[in-house]
Backbone bond lengths (Angstrom), bond angles and torsions (degrees), N, CA, C in turn:
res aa  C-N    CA-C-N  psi(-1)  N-CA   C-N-CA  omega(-1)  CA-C   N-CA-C  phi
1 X - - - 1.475 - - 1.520 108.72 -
2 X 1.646 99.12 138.56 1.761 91.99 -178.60 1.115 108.99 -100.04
3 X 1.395 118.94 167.26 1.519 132.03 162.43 1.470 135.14 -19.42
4 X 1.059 107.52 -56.38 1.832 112.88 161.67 1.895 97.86 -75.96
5 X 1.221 148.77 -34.44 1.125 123.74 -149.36 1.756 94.01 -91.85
6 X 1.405 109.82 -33.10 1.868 107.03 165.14 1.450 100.61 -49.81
7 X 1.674 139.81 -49.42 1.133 86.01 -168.89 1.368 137.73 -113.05
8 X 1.594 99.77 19.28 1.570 125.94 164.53 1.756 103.20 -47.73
9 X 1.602 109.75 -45.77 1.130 83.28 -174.67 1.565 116.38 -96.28
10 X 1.268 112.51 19.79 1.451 114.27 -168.26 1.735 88.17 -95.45
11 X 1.261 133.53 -27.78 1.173 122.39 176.59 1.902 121.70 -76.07
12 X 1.470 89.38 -44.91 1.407 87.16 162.30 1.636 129.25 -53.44
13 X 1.230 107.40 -47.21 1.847 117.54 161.90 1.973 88.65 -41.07
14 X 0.858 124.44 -106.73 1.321 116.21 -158.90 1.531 125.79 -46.23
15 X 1.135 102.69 -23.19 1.319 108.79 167.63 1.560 106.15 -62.15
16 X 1.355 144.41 -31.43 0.946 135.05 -150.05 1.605 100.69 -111.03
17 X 1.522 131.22 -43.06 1.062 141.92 149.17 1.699 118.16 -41.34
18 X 1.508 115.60 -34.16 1.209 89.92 161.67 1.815 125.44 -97.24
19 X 1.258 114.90 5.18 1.183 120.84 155.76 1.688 117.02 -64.69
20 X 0.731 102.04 -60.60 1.441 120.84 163.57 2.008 102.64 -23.32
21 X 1.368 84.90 -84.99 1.641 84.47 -155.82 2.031 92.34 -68.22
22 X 1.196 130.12 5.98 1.353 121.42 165.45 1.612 115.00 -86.12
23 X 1.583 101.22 -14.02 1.568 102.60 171.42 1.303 128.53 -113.29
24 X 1.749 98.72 31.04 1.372 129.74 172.27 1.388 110.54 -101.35
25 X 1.522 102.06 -24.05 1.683 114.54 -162.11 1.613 90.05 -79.58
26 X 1.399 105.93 -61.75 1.670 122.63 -166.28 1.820 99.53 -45.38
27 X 1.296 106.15 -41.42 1.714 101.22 -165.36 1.061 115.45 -101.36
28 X 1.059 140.12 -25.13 1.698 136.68 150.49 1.283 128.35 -107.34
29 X 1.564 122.56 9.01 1.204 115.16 170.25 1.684 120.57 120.39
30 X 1.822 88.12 -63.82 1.618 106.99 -165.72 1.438 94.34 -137.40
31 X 1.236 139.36 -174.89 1.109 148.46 147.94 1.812 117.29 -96.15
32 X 1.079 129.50 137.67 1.389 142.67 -158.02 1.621 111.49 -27.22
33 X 1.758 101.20 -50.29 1.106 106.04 -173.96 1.327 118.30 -63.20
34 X 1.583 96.34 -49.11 1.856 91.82 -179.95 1.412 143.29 -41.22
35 X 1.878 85.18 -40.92 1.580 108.34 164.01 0.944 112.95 -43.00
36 X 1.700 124.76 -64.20 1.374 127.99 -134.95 2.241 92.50 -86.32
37 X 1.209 100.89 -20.18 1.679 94.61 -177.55 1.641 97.95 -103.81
38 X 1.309 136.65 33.04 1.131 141.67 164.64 1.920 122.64 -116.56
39 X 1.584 89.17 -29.15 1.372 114.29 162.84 1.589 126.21 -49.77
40 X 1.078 126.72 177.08 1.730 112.75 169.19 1.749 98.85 -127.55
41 X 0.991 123.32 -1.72 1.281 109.65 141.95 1.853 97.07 115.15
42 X 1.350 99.32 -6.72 1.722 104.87 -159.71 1.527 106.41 99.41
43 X 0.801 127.61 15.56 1.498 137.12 -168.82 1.984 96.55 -91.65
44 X 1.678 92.40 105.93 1.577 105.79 165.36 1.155 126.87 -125.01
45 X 1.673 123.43 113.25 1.279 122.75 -172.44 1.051 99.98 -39.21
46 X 2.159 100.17 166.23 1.272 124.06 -170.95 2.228 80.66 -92.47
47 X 1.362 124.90 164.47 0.981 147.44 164.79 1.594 104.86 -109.67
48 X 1.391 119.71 139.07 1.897 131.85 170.54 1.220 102.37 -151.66
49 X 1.291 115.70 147.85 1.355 135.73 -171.18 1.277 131.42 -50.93
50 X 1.869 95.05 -25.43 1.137 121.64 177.57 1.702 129.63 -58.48
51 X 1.356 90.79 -17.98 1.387 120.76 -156.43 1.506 107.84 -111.24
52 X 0.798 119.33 -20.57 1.656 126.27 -160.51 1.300 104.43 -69.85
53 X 1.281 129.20 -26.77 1.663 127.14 152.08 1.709 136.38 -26.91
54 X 1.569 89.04 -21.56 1.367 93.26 -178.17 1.173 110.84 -102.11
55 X 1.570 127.97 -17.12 1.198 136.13 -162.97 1.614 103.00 -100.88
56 X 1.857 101.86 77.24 1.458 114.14 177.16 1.580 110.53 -93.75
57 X 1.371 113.63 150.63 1.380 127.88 -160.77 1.735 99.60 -109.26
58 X 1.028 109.74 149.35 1.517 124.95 157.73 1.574 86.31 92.91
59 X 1.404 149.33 1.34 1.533 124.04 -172.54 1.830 98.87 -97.09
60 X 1.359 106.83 -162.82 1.443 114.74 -164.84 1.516 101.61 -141.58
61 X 1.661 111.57 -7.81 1.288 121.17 -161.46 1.506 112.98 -141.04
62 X 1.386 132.61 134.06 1.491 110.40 176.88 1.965 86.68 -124.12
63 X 1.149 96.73 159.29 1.570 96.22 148.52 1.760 111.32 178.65
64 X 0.985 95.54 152.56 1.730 126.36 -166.15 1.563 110.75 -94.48
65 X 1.249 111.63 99.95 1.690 88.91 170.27 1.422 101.60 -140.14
66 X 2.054 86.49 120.58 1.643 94.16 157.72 0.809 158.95 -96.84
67 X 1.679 136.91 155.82 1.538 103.12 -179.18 1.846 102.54 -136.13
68 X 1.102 101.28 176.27 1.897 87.52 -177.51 1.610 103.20 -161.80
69 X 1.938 112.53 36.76 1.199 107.29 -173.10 1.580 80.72 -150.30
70 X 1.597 104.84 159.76 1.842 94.82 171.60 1.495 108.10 -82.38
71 X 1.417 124.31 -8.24 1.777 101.07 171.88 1.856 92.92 -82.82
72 X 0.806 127.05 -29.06 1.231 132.83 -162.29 1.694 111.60 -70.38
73 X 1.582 107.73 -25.57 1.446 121.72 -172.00 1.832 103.04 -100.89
74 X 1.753 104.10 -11.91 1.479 89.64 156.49 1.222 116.46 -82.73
75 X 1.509 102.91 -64.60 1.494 115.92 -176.01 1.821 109.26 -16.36
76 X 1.556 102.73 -57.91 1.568 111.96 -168.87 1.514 106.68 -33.06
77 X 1.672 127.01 -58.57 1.316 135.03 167.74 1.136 120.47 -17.91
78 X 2.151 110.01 -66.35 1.005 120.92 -150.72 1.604 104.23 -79.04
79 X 1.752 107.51 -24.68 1.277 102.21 167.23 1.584 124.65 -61.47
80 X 1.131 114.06 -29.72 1.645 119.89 -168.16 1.715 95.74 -72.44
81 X 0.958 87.32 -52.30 2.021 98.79 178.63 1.564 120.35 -49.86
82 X 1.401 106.74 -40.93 1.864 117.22 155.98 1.020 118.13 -54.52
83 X 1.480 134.35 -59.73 1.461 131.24 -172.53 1.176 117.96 -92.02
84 X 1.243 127.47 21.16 1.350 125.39 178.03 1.875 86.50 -111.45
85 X 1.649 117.62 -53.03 1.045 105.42 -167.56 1.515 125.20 -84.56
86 X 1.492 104.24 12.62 1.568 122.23 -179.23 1.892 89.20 -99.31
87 X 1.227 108.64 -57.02 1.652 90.54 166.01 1.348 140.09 -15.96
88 X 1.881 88.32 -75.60 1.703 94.55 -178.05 1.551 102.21 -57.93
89 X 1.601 139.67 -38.93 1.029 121.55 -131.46 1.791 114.01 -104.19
90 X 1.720 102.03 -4.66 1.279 129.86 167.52 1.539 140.29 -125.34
91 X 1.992 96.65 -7.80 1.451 88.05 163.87 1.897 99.28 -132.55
92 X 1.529 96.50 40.19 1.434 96.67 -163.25 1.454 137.32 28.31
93 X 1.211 117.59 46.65 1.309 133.73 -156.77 1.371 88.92 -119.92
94 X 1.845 105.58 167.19 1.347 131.28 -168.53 1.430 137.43 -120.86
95 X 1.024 122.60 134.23 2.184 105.93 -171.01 1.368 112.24 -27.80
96 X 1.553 118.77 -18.70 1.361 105.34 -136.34 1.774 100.71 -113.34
97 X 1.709 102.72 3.81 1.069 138.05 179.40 1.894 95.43 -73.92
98 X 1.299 99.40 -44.24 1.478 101.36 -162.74 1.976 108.61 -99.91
99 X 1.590 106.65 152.90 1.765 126.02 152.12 1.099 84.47 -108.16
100 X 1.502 100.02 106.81 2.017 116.21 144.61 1.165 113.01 -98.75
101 X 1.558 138.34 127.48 1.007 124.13 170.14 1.977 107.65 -131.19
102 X 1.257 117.45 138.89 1.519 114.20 -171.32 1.433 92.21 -111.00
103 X 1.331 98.15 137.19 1.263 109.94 149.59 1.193 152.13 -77.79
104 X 1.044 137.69 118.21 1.914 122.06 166.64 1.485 138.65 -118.53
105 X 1.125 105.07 86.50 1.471 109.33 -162.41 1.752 116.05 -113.11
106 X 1.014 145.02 -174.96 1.100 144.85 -145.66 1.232 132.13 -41.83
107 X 1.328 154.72 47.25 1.794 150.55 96.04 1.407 83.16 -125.33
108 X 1.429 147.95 0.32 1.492 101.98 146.50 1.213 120.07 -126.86
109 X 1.416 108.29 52.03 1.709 105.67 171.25 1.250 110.73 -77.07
110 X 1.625 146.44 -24.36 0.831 151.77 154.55 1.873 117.09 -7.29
111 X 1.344 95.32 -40.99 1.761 109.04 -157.34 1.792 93.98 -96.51
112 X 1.400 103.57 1.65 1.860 104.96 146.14 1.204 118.73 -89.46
113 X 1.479 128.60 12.72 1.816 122.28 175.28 1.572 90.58 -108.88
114 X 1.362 98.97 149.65 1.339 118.50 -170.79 2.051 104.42 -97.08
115 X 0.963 120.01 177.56 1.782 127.49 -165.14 1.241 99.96 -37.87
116 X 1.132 97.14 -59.62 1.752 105.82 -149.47 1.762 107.76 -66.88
117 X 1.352 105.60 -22.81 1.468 107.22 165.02 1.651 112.80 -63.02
118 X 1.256 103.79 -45.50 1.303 108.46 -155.26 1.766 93.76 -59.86
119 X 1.615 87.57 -58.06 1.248 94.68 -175.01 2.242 125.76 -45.89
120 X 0.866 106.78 -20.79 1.938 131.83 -175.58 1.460 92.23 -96.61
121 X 1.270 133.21 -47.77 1.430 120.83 -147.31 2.146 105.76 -134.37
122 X 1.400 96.50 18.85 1.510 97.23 -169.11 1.144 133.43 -48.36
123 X 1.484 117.28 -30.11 1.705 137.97 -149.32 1.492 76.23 -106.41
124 X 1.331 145.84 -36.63 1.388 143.02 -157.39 1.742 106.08 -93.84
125 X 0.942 110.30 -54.83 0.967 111.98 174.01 1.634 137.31 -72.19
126 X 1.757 98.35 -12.34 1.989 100.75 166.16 1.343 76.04 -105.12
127 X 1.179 141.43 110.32 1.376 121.87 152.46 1.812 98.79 -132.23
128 X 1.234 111.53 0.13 1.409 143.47 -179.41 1.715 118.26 -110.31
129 X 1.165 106.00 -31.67 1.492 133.44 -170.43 1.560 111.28 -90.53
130 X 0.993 117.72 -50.74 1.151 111.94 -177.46 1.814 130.84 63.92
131 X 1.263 87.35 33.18 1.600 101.40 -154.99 2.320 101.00 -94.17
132 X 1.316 88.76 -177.41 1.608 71.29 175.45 1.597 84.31 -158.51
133 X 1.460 116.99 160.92 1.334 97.30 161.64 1.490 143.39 -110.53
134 X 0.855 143.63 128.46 1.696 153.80 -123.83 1.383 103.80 -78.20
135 X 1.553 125.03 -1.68 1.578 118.25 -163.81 2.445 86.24 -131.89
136 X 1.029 102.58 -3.14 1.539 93.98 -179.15 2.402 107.39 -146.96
137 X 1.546 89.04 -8.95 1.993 92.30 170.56 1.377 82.87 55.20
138 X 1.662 142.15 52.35 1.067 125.21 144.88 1.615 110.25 -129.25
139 X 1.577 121.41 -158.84 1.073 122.61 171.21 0.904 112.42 -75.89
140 X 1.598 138.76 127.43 1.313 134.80 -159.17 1.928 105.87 -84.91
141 X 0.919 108.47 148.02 1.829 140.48 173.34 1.234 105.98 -104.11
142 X 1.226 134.65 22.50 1.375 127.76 -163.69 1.789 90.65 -170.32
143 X 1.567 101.69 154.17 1.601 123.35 -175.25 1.746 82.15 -87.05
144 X 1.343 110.24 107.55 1.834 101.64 168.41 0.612 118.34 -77.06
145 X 1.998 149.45 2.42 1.383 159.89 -164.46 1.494 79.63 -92.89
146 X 1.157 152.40 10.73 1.582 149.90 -163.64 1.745 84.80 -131.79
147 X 1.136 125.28 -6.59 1.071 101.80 -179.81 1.901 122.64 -95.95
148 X 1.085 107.65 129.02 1.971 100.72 -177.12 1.149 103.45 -86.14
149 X 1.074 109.18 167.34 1.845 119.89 176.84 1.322 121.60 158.91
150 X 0.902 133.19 150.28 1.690 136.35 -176.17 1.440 107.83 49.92
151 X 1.832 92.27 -153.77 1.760 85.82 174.04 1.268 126.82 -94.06
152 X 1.604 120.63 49.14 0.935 135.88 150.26 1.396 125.00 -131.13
153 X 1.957 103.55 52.60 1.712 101.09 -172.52 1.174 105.14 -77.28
154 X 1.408 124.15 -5.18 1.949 117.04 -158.41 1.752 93.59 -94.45
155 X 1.819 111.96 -18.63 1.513 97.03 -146.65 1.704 98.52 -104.28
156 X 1.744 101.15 58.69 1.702 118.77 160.12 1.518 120.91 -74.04
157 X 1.204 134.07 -177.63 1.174 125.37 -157.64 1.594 91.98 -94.87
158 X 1.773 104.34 -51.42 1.545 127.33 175.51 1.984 93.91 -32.32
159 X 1.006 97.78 -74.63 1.516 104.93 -162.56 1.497 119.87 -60.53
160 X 1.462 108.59 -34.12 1.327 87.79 174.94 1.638 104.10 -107.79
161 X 1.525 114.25 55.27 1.467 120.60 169.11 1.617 94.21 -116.07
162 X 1.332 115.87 -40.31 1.290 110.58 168.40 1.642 123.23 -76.21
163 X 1.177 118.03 12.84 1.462 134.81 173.23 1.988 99.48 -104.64
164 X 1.112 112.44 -12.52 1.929 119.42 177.87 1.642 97.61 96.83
165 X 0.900 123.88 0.22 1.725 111.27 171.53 1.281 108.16 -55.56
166 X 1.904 114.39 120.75 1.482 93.70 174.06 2.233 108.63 -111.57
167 X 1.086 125.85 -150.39 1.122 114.81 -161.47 1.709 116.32 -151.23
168 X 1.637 106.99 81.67 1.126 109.76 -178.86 1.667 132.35 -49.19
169 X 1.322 150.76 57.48 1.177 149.95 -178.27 1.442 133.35 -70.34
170 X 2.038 110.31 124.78 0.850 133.28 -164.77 2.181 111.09 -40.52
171 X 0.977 134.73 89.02 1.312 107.56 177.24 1.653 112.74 -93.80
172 X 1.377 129.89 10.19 1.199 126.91 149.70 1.793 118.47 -57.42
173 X 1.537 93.85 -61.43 1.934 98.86 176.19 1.912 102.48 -66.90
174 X 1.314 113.67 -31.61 1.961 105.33 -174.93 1.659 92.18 -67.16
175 X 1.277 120.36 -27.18 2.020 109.36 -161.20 2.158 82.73 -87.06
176 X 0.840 136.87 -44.80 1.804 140.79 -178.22 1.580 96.06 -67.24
177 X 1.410 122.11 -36.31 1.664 114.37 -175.16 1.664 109.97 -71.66
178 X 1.825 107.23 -30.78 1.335 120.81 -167.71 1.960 108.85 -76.94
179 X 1.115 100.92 -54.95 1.687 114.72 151.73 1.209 115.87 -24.11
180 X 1.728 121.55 -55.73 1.518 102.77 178.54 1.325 132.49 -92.41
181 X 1.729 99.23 -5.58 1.613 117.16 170.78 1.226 107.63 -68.66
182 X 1.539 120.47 -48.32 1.161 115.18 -176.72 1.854 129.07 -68.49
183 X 1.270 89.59 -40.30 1.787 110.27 165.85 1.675 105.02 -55.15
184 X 1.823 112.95 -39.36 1.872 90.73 179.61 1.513 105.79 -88.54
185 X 1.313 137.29 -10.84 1.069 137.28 -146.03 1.802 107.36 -113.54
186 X 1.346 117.91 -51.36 1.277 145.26 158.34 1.473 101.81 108.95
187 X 1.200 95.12 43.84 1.717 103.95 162.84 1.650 100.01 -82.67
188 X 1.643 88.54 -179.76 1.587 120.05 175.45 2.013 104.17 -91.38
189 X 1.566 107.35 115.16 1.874 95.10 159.89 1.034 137.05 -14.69
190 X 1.491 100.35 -59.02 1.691 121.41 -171.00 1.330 114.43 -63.70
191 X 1.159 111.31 -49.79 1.649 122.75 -175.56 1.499 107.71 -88.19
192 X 1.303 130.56 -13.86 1.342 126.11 138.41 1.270 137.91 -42.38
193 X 1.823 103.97 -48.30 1.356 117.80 -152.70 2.252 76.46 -84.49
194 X 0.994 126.74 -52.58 1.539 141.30 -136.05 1.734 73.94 -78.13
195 X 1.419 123.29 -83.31 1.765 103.21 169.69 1.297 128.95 -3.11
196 X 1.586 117.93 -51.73 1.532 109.49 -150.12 1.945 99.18 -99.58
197 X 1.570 88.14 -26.81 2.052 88.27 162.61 1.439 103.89 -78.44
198 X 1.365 145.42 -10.23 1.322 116.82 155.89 1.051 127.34 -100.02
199 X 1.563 124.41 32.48 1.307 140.39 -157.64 1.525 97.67 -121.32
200 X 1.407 111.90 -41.63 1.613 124.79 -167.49 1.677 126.35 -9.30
201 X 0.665 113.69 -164.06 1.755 119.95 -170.74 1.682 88.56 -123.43
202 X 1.316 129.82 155.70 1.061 146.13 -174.78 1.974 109.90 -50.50
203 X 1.133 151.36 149.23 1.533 137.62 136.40 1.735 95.03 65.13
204 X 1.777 102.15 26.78 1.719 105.96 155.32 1.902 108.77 -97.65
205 X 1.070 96.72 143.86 1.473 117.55 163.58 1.436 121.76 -118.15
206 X 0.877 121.48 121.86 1.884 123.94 -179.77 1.472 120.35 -94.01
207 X 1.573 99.62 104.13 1.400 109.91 -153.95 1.754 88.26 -85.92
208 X 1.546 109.07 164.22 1.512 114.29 166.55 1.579 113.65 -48.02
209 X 1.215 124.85 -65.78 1.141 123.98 167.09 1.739 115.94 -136.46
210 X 1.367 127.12 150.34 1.417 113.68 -166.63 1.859 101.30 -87.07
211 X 1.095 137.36 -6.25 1.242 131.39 150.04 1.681 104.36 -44.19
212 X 1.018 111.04 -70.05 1.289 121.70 -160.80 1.200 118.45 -47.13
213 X 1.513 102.73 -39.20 1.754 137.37 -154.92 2.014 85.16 -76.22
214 X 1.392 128.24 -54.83 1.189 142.70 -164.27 1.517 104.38 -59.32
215 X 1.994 109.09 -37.05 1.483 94.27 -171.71 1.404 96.22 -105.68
216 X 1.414 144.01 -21.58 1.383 123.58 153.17 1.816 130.84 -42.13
217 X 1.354 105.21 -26.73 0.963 96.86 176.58 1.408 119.32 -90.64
218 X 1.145 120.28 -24.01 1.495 117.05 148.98 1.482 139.39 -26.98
219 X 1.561 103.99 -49.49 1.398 130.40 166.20 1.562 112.08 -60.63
220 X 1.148 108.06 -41.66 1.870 104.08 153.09 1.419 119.28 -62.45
221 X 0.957 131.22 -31.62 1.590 115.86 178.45 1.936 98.45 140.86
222 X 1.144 111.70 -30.93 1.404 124.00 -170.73 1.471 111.48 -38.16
223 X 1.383 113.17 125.97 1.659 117.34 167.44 1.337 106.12 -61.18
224 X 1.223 134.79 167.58 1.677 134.26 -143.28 1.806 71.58 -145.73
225 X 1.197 121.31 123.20 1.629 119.07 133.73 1.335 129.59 -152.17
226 X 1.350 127.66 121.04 1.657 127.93 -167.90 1.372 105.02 -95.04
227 X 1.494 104.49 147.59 1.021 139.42 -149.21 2.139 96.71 -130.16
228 X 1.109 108.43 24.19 1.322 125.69 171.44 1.427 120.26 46.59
């Protein structure tokens, strides 16, 4: 065999091998390997008690949204408030269809303390935030996620708690937020941190940490989307 005729057939060899593995694609999809490194292997989270909050019954929908900045800890709202009301209004569907759960974890876990915090601990608690409030251009005394207005008057914390939104909160950054209340104030940590969980915002839960809170809830089934 001569020189050009080796590699007439060296092309045909591949020519035919890649037919081949293209009529692997057409009939199952993927080829074996892909599957098998696309797979999870049999791999089933561990379940803890801790967790069982997320694992709500009767919905059709889960979703997760985090946020970990104060534009990011509004936005989160206004997102929950979109897809619930893009729901009803295109697959005629109902709140009750959905687990919404928002997050608030580190510079805006804050917007999980309810008035009276704000109001006791205000200057301490935006001191990360940088927020002001829209009805006085000062440091707000008040949870402003309570505040309605524009075209987002419905997407308050109040309102969309009575819509079932509930409210995952950071208690790694609330036990570091309680530390510095107590350090300006000359309180005790503990009785800081135990204040500001009985202070909470309505349909809050205080997860170990809201990192954590984001990939456990995943492991339930929950769509993952941040809200920055």
């Amino acid at each position: 065999m001569n020189k050009d005729d080796d590699m007439i057939q060296r092309r045909s060899l591949m020519t035919g091998v890649g037919a081949a593995a293209l009529a692997g694609l057409v009939a199952g999809g993927m080829p074996a390997t892909a599957s098998a490194q696309s797979g999870n292997g049999g791999f089933t989270p561990a379940r803890h008690d801790e967790d069982a909050w997320f694992d709500v019954a009767g919905v059709t929908h889960r979703v997760f949204i985090d946020s970990a900045s104060a534009q990011g800890g509004q936005d989160a709202l206004r997102f929950a408030f979109n897809i619930m009301n893009a729901h009803q209004a295109a697959y005629a569907g109902s709140d009750a269809d959905y687990a919404m759960v928002v997050c608030y974890r580190h510079a805006s876990t804050p917007f999980g303390y309810g008035d009276a915090l704000w109001e006791k601990y205000g200057e301490l608690l935006n001191a990360r935030m940088n927020l002001t409030d829209p009805a006085t251009n000062a440091t707000p005394v008040r949870n402003i996620n309570n505040i309605g207005g524009g075209p987002f008057s419905g997407a308050t914390i109040d309102a969309m708690v009575a819509r079932g939104v509930r409210f995952a909160v950071c208690a790694m950054a609330t036990r570091g937020m309680a530390g510095l209340i107590a350090a300006q104030t000359g309180q005790d940590t503990d009785a800081v941190f135990n204040e500001i969980v009985a202070g909470a915002i309505p349909n809050a839960r205080f997860v170990p940490a809201g990192v954590m809170g984001a990939t456990r809830a995943q492991e339930y089934g929950y769509s993952l989307l941040s809200a920055g």
